[in-house]
VMD Tcl script that builds the backbone (N, CA, C; Angstrom):
set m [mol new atoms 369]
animate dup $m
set s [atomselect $m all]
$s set {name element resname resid chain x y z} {
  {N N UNK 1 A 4.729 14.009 -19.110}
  {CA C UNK 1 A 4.980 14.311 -17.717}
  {C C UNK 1 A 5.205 12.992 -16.982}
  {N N UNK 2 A 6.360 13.119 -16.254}
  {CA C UNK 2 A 6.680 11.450 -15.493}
  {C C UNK 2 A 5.670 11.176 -14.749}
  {N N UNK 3 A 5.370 9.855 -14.187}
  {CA C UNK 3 A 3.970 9.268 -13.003}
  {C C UNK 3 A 4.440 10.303 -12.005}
  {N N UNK 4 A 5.650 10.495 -11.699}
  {CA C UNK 4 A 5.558 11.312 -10.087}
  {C C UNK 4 A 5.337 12.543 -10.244}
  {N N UNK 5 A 4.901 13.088 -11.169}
  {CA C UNK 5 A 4.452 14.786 -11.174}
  {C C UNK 5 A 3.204 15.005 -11.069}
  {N N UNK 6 A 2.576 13.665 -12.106}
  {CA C UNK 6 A 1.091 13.513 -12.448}
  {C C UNK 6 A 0.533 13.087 -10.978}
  {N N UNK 7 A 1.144 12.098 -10.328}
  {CA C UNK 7 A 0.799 11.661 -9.569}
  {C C UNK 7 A 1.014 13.071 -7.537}
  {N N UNK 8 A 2.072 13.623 -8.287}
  {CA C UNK 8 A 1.805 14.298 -7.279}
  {C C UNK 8 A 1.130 15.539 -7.600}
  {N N UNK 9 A 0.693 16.003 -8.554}
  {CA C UNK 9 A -0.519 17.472 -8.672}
  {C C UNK 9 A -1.639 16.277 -8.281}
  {N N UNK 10 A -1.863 15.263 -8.523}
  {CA C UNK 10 A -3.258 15.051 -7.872}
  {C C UNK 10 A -3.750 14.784 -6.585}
  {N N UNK 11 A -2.117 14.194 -6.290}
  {CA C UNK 11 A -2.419 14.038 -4.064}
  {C C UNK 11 A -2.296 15.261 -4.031}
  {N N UNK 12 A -1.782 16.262 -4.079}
  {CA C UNK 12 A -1.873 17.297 -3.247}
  {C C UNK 12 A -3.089 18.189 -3.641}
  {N N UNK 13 A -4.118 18.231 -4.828}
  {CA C UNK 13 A -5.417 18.448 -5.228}
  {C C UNK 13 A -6.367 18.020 -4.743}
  {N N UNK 14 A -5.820 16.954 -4.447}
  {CA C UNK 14 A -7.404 16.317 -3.952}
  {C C UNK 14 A -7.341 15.279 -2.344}
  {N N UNK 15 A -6.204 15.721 -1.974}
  {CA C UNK 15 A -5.841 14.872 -0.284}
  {C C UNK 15 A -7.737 14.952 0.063}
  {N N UNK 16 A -7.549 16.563 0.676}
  {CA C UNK 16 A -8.967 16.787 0.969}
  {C C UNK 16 A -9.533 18.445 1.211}
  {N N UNK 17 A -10.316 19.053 1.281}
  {CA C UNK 17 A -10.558 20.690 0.979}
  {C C UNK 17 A -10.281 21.107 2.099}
  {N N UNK 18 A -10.083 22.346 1.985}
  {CA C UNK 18 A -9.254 23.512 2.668}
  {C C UNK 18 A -7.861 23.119 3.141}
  {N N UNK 19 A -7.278 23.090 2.236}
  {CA C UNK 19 A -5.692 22.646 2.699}
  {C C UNK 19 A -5.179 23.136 3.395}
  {N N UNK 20 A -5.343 24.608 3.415}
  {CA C UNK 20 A -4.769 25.612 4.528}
  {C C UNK 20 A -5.210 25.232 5.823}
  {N N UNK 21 A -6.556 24.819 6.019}
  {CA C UNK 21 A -6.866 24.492 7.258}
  {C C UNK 21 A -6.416 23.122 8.074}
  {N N UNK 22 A -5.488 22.594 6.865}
  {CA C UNK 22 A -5.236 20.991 7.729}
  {C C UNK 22 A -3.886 21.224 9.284}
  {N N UNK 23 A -4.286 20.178 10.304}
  {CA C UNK 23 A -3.079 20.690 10.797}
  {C C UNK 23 A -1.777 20.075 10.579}
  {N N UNK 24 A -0.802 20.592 11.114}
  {CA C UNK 24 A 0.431 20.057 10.794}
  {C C UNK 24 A 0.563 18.247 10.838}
  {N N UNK 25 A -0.330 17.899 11.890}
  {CA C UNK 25 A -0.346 16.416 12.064}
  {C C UNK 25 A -1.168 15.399 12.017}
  {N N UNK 26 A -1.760 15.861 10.378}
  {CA C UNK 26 A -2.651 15.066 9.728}
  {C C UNK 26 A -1.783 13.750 9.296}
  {N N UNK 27 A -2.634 12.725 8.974}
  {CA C UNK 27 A -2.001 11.508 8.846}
  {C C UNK 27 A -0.708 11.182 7.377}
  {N N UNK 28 A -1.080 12.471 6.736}
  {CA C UNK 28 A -0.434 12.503 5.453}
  {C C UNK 28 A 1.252 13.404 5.709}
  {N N UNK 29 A 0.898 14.411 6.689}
  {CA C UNK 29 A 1.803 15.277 6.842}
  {C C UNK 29 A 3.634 14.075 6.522}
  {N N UNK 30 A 3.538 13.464 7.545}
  {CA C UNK 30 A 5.141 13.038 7.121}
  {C C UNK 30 A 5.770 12.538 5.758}
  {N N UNK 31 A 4.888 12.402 4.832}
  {CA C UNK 31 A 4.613 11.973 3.722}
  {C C UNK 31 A 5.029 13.311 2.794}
  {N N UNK 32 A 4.188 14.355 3.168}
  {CA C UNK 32 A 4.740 15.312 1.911}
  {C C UNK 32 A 5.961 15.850 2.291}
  {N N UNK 33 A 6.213 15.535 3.677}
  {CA C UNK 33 A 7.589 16.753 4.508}
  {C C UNK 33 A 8.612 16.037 3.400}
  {N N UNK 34 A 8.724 14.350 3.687}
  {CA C UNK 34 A 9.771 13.156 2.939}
  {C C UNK 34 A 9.516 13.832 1.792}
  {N N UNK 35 A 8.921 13.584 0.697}
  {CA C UNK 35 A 8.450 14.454 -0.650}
  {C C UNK 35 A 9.568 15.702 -0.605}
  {N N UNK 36 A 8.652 16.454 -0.200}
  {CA C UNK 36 A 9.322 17.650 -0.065}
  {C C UNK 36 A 11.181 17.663 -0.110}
  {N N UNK 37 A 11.766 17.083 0.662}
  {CA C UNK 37 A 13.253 16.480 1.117}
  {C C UNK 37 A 13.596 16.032 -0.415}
  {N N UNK 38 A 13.004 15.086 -0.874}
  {CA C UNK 38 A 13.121 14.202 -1.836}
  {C C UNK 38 A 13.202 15.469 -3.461}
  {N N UNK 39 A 12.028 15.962 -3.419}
  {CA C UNK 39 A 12.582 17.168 -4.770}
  {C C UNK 39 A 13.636 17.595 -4.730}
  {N N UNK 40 A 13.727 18.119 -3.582}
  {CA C UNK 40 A 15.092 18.670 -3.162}
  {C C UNK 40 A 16.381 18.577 -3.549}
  {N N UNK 41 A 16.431 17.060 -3.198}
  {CA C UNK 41 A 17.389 16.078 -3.493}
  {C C UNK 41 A 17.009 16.077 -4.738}
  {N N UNK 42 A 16.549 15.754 -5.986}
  {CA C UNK 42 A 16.380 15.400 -7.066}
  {C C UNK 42 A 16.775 17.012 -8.137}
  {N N UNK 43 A 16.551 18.003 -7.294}
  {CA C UNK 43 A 16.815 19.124 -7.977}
  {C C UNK 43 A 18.289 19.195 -7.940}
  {N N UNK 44 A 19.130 19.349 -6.920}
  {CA C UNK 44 A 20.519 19.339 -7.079}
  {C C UNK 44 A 20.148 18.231 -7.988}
  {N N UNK 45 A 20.219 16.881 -7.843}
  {CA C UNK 45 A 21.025 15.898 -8.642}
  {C C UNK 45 A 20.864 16.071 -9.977}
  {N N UNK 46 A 19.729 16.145 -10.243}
  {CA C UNK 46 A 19.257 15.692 -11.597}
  {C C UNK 46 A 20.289 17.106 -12.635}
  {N N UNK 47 A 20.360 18.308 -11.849}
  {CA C UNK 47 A 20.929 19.386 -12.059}
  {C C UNK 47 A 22.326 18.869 -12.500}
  {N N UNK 48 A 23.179 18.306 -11.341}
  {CA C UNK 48 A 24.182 18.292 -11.892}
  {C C UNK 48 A 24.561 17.258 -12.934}
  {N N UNK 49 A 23.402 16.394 -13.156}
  {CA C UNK 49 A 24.021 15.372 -14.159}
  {C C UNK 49 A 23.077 15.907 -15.343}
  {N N UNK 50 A 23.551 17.089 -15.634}
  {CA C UNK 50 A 23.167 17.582 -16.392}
  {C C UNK 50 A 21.634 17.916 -17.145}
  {N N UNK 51 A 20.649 18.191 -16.672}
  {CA C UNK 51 A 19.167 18.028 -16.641}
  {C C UNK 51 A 18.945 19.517 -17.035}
  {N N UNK 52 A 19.626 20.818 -16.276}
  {CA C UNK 52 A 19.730 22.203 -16.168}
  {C C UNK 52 A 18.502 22.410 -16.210}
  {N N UNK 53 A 17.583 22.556 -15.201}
  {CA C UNK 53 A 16.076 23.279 -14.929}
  {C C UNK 53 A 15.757 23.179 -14.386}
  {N N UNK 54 A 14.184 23.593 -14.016}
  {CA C UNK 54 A 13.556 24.028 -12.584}
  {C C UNK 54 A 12.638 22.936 -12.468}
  {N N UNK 55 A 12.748 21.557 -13.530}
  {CA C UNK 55 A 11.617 21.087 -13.297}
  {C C UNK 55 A 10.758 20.807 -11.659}
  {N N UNK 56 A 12.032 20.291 -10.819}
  {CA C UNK 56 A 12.054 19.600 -9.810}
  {C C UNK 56 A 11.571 21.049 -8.959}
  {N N UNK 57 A 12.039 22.181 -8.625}
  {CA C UNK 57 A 11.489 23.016 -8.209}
  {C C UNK 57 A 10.143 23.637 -8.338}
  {N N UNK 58 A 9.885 23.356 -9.957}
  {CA C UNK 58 A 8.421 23.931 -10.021}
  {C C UNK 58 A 7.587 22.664 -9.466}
  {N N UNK 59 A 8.217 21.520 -9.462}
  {CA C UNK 59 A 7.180 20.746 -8.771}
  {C C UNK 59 A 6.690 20.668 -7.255}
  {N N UNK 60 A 8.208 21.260 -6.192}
  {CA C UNK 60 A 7.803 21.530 -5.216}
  {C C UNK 60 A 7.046 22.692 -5.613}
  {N N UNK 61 A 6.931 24.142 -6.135}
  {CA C UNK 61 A 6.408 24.893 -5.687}
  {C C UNK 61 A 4.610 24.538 -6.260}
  {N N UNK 62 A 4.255 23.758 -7.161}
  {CA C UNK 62 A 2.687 23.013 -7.821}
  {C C UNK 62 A 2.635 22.198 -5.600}
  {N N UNK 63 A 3.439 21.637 -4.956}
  {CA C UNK 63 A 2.740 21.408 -3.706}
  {C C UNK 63 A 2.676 21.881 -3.129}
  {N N UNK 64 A 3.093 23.309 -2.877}
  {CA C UNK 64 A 2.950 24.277 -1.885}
  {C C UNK 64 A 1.566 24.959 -2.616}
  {N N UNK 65 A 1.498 25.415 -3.444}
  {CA C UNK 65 A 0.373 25.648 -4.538}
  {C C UNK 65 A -1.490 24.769 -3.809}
  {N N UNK 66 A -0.867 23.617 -4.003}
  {CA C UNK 66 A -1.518 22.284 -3.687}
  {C C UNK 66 A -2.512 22.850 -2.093}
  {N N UNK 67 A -1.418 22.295 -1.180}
  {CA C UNK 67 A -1.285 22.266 0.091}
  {C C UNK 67 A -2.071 23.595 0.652}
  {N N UNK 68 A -1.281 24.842 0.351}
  {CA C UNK 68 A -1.325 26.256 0.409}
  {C C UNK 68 A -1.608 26.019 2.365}
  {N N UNK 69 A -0.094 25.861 2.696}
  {CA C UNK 69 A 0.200 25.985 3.926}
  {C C UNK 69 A 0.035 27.160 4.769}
  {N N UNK 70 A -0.033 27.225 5.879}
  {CA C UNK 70 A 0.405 27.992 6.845}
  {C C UNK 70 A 1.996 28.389 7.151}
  {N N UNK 71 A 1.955 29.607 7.308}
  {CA C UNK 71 A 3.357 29.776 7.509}
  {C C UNK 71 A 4.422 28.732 8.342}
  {N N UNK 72 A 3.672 27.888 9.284}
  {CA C UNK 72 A 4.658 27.214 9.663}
  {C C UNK 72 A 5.156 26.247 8.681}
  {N N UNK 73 A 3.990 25.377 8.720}
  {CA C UNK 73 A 4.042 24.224 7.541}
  {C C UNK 73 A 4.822 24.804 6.324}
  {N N UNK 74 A 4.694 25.674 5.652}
  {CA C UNK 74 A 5.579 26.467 4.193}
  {C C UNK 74 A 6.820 26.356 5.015}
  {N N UNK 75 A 7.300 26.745 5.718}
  {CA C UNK 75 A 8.878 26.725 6.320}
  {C C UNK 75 A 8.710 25.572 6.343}
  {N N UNK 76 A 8.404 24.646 6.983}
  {CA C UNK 76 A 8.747 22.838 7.203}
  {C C UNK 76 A 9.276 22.519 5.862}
  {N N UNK 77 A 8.043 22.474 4.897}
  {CA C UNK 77 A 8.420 22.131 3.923}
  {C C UNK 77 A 9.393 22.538 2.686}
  {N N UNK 78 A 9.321 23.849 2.726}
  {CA C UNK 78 A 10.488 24.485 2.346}
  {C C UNK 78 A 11.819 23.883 2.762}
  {N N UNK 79 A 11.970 24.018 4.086}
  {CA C UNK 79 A 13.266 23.286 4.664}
  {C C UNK 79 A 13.625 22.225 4.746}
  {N N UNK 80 A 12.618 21.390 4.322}
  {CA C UNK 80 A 13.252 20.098 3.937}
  {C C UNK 80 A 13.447 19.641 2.529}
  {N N UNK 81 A 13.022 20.818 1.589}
  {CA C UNK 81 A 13.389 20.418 0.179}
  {C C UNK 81 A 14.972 21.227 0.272}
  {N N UNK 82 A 15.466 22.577 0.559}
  {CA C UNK 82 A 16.649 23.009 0.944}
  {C C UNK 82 A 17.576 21.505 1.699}
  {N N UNK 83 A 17.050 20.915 3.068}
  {CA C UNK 83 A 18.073 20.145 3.557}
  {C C UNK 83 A 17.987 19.167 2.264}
  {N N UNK 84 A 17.342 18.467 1.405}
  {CA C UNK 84 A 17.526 17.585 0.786}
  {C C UNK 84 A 18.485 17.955 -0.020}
  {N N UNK 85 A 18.444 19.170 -0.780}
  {CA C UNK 85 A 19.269 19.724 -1.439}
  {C C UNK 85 A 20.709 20.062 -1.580}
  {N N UNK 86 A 20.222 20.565 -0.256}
  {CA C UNK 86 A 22.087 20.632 0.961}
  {C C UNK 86 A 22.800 19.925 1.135}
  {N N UNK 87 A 22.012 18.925 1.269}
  {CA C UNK 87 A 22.969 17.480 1.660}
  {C C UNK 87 A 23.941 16.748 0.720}
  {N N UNK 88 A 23.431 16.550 -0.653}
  {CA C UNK 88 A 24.203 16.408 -2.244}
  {C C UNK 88 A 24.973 17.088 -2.263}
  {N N UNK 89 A 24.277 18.560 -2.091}
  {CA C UNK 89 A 25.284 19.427 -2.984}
  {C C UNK 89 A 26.892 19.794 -1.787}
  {N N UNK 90 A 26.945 18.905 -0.791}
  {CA C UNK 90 A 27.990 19.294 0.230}
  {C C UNK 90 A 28.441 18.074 -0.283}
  {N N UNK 91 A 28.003 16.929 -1.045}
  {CA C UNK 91 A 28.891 15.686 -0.765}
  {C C UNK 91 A 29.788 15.388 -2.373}
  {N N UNK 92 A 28.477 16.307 -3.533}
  {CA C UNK 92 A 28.729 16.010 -4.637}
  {C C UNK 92 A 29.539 17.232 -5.408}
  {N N UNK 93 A 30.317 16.655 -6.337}
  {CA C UNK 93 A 30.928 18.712 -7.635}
  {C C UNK 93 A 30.603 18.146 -8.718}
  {N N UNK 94 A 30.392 16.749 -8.852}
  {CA C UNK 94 A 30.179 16.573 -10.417}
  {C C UNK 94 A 29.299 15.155 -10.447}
  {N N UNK 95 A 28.575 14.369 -11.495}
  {CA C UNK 95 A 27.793 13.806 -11.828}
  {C C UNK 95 A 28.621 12.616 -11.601}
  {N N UNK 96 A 28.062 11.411 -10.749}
  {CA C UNK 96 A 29.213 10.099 -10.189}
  {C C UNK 96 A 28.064 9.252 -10.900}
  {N N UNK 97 A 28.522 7.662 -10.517}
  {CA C UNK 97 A 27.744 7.058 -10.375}
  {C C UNK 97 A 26.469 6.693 -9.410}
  {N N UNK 98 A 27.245 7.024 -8.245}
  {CA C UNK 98 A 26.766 7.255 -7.301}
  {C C UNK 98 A 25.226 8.345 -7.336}
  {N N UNK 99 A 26.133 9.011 -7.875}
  {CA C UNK 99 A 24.325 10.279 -7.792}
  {C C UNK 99 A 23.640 9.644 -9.071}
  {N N UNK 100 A 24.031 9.008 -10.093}
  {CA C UNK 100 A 22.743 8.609 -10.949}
  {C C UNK 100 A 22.209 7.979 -10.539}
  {N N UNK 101 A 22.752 6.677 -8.871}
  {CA C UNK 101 A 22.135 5.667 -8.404}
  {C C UNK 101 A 21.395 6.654 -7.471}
  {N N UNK 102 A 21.836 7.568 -6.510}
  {CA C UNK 102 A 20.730 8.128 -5.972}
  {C C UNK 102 A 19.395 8.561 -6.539}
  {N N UNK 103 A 19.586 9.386 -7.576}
  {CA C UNK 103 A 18.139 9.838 -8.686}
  {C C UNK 103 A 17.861 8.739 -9.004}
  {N N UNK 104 A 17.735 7.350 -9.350}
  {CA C UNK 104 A 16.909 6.460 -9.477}
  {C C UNK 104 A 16.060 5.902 -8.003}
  {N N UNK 105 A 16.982 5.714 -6.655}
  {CA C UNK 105 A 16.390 5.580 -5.596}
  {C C UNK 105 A 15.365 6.896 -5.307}
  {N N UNK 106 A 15.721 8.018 -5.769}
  {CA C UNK 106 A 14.613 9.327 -4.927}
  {C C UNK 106 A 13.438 9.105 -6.268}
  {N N UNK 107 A 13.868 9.241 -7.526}
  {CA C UNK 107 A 12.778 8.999 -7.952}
  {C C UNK 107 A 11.734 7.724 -7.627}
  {N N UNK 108 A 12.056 6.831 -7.511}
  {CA C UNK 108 A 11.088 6.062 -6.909}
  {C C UNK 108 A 10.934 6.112 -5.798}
  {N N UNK 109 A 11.604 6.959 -5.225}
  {CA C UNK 109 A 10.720 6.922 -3.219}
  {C C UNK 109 A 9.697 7.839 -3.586}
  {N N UNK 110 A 10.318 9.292 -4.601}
  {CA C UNK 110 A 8.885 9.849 -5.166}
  {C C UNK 110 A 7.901 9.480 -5.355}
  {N N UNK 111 A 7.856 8.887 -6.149}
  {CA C UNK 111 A 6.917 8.221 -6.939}
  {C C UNK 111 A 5.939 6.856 -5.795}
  {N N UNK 112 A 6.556 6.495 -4.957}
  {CA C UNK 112 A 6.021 5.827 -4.283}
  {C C UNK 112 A 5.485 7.037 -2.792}
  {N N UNK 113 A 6.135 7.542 -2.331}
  {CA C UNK 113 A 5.506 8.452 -1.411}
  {C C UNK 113 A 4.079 8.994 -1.926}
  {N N UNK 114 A 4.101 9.916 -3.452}
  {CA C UNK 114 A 3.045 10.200 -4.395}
  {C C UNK 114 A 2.009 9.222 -3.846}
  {N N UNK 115 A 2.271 8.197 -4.420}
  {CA C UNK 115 A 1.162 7.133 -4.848}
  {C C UNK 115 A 0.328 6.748 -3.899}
  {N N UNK 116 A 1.328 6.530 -2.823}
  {CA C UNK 116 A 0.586 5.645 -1.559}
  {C C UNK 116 A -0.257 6.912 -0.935}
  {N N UNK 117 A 0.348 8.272 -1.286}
  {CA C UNK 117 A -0.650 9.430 -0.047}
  {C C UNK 117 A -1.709 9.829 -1.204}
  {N N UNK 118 A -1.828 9.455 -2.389}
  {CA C UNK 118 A -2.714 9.496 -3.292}
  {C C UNK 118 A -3.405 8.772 -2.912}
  {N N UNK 119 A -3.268 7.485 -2.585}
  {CA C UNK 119 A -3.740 6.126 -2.472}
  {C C UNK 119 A -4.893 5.830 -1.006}
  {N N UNK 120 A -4.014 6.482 -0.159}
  {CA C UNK 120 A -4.421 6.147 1.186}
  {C C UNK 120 A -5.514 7.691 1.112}
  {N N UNK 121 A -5.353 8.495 1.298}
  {CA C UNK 121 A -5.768 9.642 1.546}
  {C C UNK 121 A -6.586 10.790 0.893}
  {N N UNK 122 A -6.667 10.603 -0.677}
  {CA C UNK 122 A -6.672 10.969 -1.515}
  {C C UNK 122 A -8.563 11.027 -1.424}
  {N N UNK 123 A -9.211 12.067 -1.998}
  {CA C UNK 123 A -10.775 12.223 -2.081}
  {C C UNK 123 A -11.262 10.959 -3.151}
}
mol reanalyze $m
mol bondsrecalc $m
mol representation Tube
mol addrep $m
């Protein structure tokens, strides 16, 4: 399993208890929304350069899992893994260079978003 999967089932396990009860503008919140955006983005891409699976999706849905939002928050975040998604898939039809350079930049903003709200916030 890559650092940013591992690393994100455990921020979103252990930020802090009752997840449902956090509010929208806890200090972590802009952190998973970016996240969130960022699978997104990594699901188209990784998709079209040929990857074919849900990894990137089942990982947003392990933070909603995580989190276990409120209906608002589940739409936030939902909608920003869709706009991340949206946004590729309007610019891209086939696997460039360009999008392998993007999936190396989102994976490490992953992986660094992960870490640091693991890091900072984390039980």
């Amino acid at each position: 399993m890559p650092l940013l999967f591992r690393i994100l089932l455990i921020a979103g396990l252990s930020v802090a208890p009752g997840a449902g009860a956090r509010a929208a503008d806890s200090p972590f919140e802009a952190n998973l929304v970016r996240l969130s955006e960022v699978l997104g983005s990594l699901h188209f891409l990784r998709n079209l350069c040929g990857e074919a699976s849900d990894e990137w999706l089942d990982h947003m849905e392990r933070l909603l899992e995580a989190e276990d939002p409120d209906e608002v928050r589940r739409a936030k975040f939902v909608a920003n893994f869709n706009a991340g998604y949206q946004a590729f898939e309007a610019n891209y039809t086939r696997c460039t260079p360009s999008a392998i350079e993007a999936i190396s930049r989102y994976m490490k903003e992953g992986e660094k978003l992960t870490r640091d709200t693991a890091a900072r916030f984390g039980n």
